[in-house]
Backbone atoms as SQL, in Angstrom:
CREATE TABLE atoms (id INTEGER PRIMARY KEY, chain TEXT, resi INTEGER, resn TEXT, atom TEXT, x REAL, y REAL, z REAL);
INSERT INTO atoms VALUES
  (1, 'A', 1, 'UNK', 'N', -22.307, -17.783, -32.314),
  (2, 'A', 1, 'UNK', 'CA', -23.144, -17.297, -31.230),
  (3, 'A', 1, 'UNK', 'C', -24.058, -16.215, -31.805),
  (4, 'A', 2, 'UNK', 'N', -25.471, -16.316, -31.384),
  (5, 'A', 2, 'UNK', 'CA', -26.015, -15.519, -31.674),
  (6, 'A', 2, 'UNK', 'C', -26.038, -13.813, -31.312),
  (7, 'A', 3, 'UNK', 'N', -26.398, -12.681, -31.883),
  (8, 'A', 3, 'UNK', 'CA', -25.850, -11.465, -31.951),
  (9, 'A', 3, 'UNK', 'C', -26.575, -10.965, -30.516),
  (10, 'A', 4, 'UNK', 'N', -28.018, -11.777, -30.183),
  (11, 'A', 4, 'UNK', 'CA', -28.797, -11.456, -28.984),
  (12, 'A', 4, 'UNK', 'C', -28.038, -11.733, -28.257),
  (13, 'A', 5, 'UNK', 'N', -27.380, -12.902, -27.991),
  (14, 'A', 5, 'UNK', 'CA', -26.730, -13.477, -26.219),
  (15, 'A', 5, 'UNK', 'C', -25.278, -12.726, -26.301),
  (16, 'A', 6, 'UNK', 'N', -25.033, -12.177, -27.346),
  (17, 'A', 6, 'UNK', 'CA', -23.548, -11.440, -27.344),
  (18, 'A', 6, 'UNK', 'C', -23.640, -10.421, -26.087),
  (19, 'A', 7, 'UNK', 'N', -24.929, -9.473, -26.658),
  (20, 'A', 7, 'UNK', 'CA', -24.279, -8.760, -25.767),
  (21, 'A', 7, 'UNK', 'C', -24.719, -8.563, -24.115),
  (22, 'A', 8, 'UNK', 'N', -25.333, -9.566, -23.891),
  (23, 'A', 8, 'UNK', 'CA', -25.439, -10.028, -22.415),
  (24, 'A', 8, 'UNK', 'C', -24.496, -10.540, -21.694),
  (25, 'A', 9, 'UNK', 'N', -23.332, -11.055, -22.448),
  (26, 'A', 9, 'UNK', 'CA', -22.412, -11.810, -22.370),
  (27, 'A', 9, 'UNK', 'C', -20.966, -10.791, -22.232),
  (28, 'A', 10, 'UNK', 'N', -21.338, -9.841, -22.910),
  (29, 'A', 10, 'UNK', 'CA', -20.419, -8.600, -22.929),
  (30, 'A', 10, 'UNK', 'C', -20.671, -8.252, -21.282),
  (31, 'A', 11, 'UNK', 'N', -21.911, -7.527, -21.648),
  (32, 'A', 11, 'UNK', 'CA', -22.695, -7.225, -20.136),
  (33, 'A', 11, 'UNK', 'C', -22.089, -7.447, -18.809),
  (34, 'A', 12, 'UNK', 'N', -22.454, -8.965, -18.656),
  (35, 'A', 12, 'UNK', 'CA', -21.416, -9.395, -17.540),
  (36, 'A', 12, 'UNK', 'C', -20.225, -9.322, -17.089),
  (37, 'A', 13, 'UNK', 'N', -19.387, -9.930, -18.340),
  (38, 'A', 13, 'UNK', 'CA', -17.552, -9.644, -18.471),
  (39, 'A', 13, 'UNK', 'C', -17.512, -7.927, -17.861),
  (40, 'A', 14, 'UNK', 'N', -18.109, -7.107, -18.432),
  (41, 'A', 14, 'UNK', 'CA', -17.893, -5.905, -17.358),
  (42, 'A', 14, 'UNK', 'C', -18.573, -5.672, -16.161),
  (43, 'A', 15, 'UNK', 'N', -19.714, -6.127, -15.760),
  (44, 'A', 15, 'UNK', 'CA', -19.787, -5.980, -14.565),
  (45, 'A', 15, 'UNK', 'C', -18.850, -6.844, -13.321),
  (46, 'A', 16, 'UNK', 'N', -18.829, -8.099, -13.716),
  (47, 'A', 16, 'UNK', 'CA', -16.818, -8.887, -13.063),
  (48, 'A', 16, 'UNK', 'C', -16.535, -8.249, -13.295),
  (49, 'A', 17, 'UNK', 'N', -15.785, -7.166, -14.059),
  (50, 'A', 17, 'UNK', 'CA', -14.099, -6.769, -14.172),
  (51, 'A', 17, 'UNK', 'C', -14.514, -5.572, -12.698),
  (52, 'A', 18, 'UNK', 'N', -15.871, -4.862, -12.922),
  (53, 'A', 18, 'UNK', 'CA', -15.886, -4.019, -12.079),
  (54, 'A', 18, 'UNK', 'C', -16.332, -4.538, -11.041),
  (55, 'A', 19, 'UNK', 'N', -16.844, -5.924, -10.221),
  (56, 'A', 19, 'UNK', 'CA', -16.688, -6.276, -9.163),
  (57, 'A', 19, 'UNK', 'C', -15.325, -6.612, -8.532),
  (58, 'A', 20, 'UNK', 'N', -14.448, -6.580, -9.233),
  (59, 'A', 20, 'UNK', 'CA', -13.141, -7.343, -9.319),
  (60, 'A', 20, 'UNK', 'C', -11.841, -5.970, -8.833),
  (61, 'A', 21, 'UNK', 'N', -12.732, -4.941, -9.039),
  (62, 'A', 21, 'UNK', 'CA', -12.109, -3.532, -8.239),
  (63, 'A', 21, 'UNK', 'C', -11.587, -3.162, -9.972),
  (64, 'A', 22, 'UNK', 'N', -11.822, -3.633, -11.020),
  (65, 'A', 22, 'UNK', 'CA', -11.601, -3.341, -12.726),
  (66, 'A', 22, 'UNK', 'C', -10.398, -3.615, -13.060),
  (67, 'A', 23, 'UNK', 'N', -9.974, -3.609, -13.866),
  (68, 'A', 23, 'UNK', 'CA', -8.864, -4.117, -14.882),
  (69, 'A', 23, 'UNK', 'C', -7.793, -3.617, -14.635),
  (70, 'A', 24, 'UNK', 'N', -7.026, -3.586, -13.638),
  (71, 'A', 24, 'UNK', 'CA', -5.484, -3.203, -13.161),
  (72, 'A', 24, 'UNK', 'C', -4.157, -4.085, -13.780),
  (73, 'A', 25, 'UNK', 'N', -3.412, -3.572, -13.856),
  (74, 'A', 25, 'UNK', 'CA', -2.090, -4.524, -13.988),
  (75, 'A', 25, 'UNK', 'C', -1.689, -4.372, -12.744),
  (76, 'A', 26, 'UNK', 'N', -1.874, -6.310, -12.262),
  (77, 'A', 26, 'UNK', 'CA', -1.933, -6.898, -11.392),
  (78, 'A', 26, 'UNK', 'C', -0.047, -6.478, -10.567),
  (79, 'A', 27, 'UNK', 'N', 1.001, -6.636, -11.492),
  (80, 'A', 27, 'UNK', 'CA', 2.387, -5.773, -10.964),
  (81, 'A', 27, 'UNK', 'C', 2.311, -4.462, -10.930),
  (82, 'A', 28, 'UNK', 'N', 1.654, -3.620, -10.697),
  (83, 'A', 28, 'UNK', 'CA', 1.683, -2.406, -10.662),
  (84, 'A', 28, 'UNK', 'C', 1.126, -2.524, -8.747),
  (85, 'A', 29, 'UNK', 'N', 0.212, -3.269, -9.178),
  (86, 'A', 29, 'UNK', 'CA', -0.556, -3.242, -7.197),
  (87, 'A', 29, 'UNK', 'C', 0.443, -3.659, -6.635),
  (88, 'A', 30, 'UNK', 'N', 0.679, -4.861, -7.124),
  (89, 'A', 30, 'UNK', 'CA', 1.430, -5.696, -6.115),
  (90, 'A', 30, 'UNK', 'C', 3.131, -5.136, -5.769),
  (91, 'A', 31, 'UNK', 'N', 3.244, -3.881, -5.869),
  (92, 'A', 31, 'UNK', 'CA', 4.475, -2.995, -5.793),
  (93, 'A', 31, 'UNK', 'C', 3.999, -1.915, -5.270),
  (94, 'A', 32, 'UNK', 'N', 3.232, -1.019, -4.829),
  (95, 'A', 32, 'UNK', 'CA', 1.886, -0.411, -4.516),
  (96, 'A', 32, 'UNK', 'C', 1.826, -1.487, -2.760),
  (97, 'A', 33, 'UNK', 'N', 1.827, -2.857, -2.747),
  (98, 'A', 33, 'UNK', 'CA', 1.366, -3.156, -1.369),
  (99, 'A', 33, 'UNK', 'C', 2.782, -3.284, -0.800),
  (100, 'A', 34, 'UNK', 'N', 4.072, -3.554, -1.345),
  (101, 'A', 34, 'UNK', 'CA', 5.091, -3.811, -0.893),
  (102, 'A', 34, 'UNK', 'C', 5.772, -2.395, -0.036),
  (103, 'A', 35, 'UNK', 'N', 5.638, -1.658, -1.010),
  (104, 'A', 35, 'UNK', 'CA', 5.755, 0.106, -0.356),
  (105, 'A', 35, 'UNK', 'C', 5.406, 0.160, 0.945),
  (106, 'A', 36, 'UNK', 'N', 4.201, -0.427, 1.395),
  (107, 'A', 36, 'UNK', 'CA', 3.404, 0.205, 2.886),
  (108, 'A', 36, 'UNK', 'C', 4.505, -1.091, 3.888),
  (109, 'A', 37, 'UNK', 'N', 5.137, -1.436, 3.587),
  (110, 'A', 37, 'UNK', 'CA', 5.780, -2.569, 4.596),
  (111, 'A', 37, 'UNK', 'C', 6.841, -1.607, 5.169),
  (112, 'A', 38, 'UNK', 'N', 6.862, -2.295, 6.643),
  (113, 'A', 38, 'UNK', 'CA', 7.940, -1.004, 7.634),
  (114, 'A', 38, 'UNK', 'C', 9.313, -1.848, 7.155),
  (115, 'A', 39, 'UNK', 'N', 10.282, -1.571, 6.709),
  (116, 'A', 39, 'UNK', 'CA', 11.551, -1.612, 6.361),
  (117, 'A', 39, 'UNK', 'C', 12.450, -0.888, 7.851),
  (118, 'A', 40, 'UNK', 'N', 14.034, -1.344, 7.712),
  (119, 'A', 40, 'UNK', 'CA', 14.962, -1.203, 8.667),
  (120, 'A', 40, 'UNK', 'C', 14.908, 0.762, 8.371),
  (121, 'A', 41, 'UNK', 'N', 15.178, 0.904, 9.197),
  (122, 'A', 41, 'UNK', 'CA', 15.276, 2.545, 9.072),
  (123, 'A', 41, 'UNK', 'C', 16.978, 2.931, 8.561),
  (124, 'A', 42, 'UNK', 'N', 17.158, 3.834, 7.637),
  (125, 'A', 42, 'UNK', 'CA', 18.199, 4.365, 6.823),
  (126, 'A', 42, 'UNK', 'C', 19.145, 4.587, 7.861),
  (127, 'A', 43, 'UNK', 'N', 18.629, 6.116, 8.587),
  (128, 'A', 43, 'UNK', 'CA', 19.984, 6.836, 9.410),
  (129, 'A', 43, 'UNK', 'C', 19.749, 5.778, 11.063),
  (130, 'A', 44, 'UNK', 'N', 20.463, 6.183, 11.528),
  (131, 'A', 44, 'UNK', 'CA', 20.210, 5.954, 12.719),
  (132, 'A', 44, 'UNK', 'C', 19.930, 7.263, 13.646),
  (133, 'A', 45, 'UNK', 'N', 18.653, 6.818, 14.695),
  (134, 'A', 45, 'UNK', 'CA', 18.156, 7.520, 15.030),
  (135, 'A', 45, 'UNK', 'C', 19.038, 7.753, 16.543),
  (136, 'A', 46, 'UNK', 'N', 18.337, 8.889, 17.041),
  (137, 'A', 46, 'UNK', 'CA', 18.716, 9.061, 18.437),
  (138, 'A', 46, 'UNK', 'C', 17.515, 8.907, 19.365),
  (139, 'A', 47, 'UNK', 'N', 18.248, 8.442, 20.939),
  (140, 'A', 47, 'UNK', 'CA', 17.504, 7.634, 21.662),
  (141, 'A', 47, 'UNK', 'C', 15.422, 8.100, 21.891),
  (142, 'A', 48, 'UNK', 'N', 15.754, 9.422, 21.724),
  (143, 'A', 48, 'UNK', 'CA', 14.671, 10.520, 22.376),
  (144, 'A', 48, 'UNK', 'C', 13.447, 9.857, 21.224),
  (145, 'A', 49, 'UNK', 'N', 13.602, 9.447, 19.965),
  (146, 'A', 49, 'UNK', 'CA', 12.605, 9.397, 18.709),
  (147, 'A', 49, 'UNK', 'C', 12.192, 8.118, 19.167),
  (148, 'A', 50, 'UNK', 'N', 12.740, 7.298, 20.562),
  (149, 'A', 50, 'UNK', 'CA', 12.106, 5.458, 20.773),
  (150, 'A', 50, 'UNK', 'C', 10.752, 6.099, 21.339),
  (151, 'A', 51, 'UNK', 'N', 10.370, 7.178, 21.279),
  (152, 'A', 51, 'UNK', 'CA', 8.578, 7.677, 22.525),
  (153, 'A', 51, 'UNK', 'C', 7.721, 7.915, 21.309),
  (154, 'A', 52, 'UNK', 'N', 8.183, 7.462, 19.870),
  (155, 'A', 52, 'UNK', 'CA', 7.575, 8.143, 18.970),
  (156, 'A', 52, 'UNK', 'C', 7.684, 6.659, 18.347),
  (157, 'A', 53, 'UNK', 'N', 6.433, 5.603, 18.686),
  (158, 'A', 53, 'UNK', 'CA', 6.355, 4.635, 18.439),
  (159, 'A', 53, 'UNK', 'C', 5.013, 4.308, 17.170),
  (160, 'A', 54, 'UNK', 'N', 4.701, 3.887, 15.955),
  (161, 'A', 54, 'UNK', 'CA', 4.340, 3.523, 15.121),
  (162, 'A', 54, 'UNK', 'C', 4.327, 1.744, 14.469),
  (163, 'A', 55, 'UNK', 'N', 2.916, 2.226, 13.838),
  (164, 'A', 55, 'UNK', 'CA', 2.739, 0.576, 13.062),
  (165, 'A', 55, 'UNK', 'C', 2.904, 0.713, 11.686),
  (166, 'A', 56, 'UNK', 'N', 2.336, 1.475, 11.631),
  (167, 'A', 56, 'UNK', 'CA', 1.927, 1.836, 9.897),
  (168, 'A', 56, 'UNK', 'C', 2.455, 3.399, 9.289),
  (169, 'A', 57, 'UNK', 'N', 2.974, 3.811, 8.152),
  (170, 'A', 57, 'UNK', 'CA', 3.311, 4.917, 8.071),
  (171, 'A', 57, 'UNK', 'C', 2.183, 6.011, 8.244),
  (172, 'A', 58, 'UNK', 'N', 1.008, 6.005, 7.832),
  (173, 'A', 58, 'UNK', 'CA', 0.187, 6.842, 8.376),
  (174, 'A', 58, 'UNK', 'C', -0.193, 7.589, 9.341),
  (175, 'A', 59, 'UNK', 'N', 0.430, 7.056, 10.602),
  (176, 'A', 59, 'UNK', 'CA', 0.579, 7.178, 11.731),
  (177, 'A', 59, 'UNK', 'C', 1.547, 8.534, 12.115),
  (178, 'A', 60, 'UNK', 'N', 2.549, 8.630, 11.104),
  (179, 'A', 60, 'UNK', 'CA', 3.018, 9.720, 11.423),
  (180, 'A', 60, 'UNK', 'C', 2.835, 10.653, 10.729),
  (181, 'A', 61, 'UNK', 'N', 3.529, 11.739, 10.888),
  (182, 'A', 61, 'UNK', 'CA', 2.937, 13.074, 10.657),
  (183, 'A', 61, 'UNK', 'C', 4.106, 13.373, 9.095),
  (184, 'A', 62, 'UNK', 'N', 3.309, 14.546, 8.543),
  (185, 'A', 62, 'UNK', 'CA', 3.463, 14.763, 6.802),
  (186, 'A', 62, 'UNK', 'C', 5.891, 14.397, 7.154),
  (187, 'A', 63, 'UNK', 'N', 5.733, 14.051, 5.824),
  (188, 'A', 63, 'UNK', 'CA', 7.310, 13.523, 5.769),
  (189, 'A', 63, 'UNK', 'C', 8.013, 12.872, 6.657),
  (190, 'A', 64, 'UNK', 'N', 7.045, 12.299, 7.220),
  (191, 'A', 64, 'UNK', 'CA', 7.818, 11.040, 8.058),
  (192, 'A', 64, 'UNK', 'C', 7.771, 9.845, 7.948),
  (193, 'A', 65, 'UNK', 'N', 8.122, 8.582, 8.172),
  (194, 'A', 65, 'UNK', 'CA', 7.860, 7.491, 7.842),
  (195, 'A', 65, 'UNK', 'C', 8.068, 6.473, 9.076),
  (196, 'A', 66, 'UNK', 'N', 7.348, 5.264, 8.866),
  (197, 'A', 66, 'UNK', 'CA', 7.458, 4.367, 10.142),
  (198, 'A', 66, 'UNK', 'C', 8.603, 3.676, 9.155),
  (199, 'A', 67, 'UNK', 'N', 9.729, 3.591, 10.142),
  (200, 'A', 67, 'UNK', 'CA', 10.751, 2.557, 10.479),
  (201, 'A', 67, 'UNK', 'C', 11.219, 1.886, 11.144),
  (202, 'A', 68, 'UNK', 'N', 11.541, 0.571, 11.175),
  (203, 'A', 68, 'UNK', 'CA', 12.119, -0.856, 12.415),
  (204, 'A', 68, 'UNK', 'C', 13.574, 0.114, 12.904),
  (205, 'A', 69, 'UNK', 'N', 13.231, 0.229, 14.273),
  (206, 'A', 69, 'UNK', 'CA', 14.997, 0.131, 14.945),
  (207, 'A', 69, 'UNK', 'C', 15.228, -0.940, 15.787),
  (208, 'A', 70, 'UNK', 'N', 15.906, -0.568, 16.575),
  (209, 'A', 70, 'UNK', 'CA', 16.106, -1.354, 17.795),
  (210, 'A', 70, 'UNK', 'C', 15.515, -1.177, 18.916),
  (211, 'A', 71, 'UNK', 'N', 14.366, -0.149, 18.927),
  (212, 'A', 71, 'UNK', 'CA', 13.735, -0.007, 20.366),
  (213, 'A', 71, 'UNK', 'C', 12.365, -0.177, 19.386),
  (214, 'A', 72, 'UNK', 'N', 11.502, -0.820, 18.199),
  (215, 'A', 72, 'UNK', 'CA', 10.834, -0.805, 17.811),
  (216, 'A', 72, 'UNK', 'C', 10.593, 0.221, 16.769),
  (217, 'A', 73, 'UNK', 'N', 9.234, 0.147, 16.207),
  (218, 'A', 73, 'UNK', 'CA', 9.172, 1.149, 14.699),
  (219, 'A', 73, 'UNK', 'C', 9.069, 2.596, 15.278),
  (220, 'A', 74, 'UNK', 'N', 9.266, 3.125, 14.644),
  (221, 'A', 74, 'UNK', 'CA', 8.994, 4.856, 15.101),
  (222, 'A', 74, 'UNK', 'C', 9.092, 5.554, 14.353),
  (223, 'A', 75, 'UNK', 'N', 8.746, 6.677, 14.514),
  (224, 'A', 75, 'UNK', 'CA', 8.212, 7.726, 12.917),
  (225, 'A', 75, 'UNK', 'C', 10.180, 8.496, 12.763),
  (226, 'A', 76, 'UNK', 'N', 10.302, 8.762, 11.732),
  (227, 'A', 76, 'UNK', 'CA', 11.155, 9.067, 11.127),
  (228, 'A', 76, 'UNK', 'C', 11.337, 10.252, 10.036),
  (229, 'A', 77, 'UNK', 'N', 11.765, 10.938, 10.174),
  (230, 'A', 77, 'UNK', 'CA', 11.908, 12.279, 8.898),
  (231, 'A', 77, 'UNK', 'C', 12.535, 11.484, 7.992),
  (232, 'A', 78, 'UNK', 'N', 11.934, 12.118, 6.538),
  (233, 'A', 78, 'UNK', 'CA', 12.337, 11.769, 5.416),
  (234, 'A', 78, 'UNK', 'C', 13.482, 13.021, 4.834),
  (235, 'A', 79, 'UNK', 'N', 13.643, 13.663, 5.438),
  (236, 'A', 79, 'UNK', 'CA', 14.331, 15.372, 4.990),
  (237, 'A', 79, 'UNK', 'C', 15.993, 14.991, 5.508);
């Protein structure tokens, strides 16, 4: 290949990698998206925390987390 079309050819290969959100190891994300999934909650809660209803952990406030009970997800202390 000639030394001209090389590096046009370079060129591209990085502009894909950086349309592509760039060169991640693809198991590192994909453990990274599993994290944000609401899981069964650890302790068991008491009845008063079912008014403190959640989808996503963001939702609740610093050190808490959304967890599945039995009256639905609800924010949860991590402490």
């Amino acid at each position: 290949m000639p030394a001209q079309a090389l590096l046009p050819v370079l060129l591209l290969c990085a502009l894909l990698l950086q349309a592509q959100g760039g060169h991640h190891n693809r198991k590192r994300m994909k453990n990274t998206q599993l994290s944000t999934e609401i899981k069964a909650c650890e302790k068991r809660i008491k009845i008063y925390m079912c008014k403190h209803h959640c989808e996503y952990h963001q939702e609740c406030q610093a050190n808490n987390i959304c967890c599945s009970t039995f009256c639905g997800n609800v924010c949860m202390s991590l402490l």
